[in-house]
PLY file of the C-alpha trace (Angstrom):
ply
format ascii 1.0
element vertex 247
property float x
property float y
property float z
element edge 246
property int vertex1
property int vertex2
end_header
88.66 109.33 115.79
88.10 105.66 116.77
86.20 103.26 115.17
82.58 103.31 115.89
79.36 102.24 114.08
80.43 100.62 110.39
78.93 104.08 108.07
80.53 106.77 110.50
83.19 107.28 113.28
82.06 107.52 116.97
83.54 109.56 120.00
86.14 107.69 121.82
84.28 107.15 124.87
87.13 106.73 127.43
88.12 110.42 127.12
84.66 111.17 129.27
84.86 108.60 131.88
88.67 108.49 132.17
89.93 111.44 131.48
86.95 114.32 132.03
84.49 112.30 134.90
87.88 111.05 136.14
91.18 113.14 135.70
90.08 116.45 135.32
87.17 116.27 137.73
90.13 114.95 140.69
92.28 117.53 139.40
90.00 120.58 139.45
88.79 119.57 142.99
92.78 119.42 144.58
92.82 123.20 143.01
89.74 124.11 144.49
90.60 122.49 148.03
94.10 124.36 147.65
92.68 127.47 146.60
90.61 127.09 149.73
93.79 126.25 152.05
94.90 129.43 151.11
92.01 131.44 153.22
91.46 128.99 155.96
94.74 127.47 155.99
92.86 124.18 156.57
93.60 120.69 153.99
90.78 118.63 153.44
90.03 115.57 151.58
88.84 115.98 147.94
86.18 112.58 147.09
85.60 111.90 143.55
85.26 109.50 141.65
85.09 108.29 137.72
81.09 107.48 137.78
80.01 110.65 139.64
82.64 113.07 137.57
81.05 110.99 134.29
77.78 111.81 135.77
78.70 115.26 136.60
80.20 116.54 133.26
77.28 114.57 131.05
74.56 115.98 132.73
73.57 118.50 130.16
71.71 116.01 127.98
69.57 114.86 131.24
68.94 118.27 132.25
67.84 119.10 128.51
65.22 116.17 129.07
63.94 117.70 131.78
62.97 121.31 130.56
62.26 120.08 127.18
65.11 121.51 125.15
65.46 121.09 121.77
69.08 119.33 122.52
67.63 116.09 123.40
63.99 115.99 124.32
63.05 114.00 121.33
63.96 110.34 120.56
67.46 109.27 120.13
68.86 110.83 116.23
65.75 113.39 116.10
67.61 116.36 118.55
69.77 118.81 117.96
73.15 117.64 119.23
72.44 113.71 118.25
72.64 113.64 114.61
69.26 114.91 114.21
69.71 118.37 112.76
71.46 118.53 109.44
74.02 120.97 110.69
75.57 119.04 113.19
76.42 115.95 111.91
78.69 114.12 110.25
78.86 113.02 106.40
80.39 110.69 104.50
82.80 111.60 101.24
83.10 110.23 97.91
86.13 108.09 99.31
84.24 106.75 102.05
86.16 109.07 104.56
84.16 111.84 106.61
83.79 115.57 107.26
82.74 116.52 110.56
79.79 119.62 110.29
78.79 121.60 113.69
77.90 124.77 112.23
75.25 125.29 115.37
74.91 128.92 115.66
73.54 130.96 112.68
76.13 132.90 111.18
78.25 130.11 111.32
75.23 127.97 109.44
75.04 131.07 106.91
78.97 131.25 106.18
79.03 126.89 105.87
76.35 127.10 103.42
78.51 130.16 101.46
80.96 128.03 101.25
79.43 124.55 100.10
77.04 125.94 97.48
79.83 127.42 94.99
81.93 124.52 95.40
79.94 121.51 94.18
80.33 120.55 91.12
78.28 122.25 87.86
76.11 118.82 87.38
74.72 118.94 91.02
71.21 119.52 90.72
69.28 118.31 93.32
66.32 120.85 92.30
66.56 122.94 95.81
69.43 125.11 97.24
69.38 125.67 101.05
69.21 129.40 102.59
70.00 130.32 106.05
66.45 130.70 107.00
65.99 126.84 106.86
68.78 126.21 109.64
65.76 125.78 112.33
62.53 124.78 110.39
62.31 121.02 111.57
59.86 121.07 108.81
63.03 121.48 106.54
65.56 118.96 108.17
64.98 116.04 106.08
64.91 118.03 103.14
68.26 119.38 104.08
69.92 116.14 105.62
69.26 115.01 101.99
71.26 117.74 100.14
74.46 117.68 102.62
74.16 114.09 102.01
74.69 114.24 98.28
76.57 117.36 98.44
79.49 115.78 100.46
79.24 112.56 98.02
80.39 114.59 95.33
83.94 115.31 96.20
86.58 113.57 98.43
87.26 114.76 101.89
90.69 116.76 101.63
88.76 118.51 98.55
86.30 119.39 101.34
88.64 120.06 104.16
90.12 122.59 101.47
86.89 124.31 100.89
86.33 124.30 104.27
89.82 125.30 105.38
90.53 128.70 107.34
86.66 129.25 107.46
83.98 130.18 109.94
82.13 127.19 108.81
82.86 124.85 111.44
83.41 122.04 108.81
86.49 119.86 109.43
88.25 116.59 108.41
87.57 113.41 110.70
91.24 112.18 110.97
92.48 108.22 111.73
95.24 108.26 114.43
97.99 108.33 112.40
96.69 111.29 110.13
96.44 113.06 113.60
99.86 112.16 114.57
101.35 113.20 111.34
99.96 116.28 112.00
101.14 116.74 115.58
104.83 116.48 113.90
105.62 113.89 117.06
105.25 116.32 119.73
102.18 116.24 122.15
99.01 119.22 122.69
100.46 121.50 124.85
98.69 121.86 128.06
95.50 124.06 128.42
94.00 126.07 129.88
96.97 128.42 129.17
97.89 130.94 132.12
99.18 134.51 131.18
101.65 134.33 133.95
102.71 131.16 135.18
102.73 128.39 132.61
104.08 125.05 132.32
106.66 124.49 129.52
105.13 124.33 125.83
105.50 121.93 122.94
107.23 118.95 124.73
108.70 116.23 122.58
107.64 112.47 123.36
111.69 112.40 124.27
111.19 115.38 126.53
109.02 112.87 128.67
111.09 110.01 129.14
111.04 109.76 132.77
114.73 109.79 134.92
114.30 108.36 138.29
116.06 110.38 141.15
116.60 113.59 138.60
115.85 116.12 141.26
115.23 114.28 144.61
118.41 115.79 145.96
117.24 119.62 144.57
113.38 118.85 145.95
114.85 117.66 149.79
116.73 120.49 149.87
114.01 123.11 149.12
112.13 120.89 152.00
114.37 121.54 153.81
116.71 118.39 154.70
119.90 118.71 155.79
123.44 117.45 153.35
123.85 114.93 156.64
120.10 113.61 156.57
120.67 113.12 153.03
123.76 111.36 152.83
121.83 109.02 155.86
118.96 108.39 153.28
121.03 107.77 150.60
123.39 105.36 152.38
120.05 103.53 153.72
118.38 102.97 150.00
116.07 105.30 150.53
116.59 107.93 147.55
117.50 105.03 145.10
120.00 105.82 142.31
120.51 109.95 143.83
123.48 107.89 146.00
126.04 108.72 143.21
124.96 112.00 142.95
126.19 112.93 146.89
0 1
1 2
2 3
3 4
4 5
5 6
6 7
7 8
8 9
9 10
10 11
11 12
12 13
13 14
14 15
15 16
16 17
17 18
18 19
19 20
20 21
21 22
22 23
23 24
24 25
25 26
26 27
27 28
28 29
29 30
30 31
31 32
32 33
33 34
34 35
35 36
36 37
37 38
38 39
39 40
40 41
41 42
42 43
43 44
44 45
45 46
46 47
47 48
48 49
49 50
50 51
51 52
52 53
53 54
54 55
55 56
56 57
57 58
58 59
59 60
60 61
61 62
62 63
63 64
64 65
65 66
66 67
67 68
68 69
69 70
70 71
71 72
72 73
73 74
74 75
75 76
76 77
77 78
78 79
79 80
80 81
81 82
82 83
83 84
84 85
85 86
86 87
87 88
88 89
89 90
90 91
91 92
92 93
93 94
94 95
95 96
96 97
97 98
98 99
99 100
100 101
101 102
102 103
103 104
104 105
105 106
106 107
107 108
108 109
109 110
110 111
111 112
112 113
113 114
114 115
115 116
116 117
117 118
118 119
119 120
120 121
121 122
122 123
123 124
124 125
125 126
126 127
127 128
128 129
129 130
130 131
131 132
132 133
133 134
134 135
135 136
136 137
137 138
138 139
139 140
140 141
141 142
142 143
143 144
144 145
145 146
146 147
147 148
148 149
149 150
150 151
151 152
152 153
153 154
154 155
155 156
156 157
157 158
158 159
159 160
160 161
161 162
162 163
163 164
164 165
165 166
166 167
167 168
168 169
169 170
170 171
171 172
172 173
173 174
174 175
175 176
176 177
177 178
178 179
179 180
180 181
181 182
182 183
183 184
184 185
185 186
186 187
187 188
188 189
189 190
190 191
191 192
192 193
193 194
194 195
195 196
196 197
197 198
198 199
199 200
200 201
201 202
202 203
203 204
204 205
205 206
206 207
207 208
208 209
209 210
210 211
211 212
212 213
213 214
214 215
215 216
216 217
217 218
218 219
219 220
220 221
221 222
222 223
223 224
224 225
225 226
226 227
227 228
228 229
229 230
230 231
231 232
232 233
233 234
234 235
235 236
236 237
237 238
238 239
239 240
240 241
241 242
242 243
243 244
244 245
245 246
């Protein structure tokens, strides 16, 4: 979570542009042009860039616009996915921090609402309890904006993220940076998507990363198939930096 509008967090925007429109986008299209290579033994130069890959993975809202979907064919905090239904949103706790709530598809709606009623407090009584059946009745959002409102103000957010905990209720803690790192235990996601066969090596430490120049130039020239006498020549040239020790 980074900090965003003053009552509520807001996406960190950079992960879309740099990382998805950018990074992954490049990265998916050198698989695709190798997996290509591999039938028509042909290379070929793979053009992206960060504004069309942003354009390309944030499409969906555009393309909702267009056929009139519910997602975002209304004005900006009315839709579905913007803040406008109840159920996917975020609320704020009695401590000021947040719970995040995307309980989109039914049963998930049905088993968040089984698990808020019973846990507020004996003295909430906003004169209406919320059923399953309201989930979709626009008619019903305010209504039930209102009560997750209050509900959430009742209680603190770990008292929340323990209701919520190990459910299907799609109900979780927004976390500062350094609650996330505590929770990573100083080691970094391990990379995804997972393969069942080949995979690259899991849980690395931050000190598992810290970079040594010339580790395995001699091992990768060799697999390349250079010569112990073209190597020694590169190394006594500069070329291969600090691997001249190593010969």
């Amino acid at each position: 979570m980074l900090p965003g509008l003053p009552d509520r967090p807001s996406f960190p925007i950079n992960l879309l542009a740099d990382f998805a429109g950018g990074g992954l986008i490049c990265a998916l299209g050198i698989v695709l042009a190798l997996f290509e290579r591999s039938k028509s033994n042909r290379g070929q130069v793979v053009n992206t860039d960060m504004v069309s890959g942003t354009r390309y993975v944030s499409s969906y809202p555009l393309l909702g616009t267009l056929i009139g979907s519910l997602a975002f064919a209304g004005s900006r905090g009315t839709n579905l996915l913007d803040g406008g239904a109840p159920f996917y949103n975020i609320y704020t706790c009695s401590d000021e921090l947040w719970m995040s709530v995307g309980c989109l598809e039914p049963q998930f709606f049905k088993e968040f609402l089984a698990n808020l009623i019973p846990a507020l407090p004996s003295t909430f009584s906003p004169g209406w309890r919320p059923t399953p059946a309201a989930q979709f009745d626009r008619d019903e959002w305010p209504r039930l904006q209102q009560f997750f409102v209050q509900a959430f103000k009742t209680n603190t957010r770990d008292y929340w993220a323990k209701v919520f905990h190990g459910t299907d209720s799609c109900a979780i803690p927004v976390l500062n940076p350094s609650e996330a790192a505590e929770i990573s235990t100083g080691s970094i996601p391990s990379p995804h998507p997972e393969l069942t066969r080949t995979y690259p090596q899991q849980h690395l430490s931050t000190a598992s990363l810290q970079l040594n120049p010339g580790q395995h130039t001699k091992e990768i020239l060799q697999e390349l198939g250079v010569s112990a006498n073209e190597l020694r020549q590169l190394a006594e040239e500069g070329a291969l930096g600090k691997i001249k020790a190593k010969l």
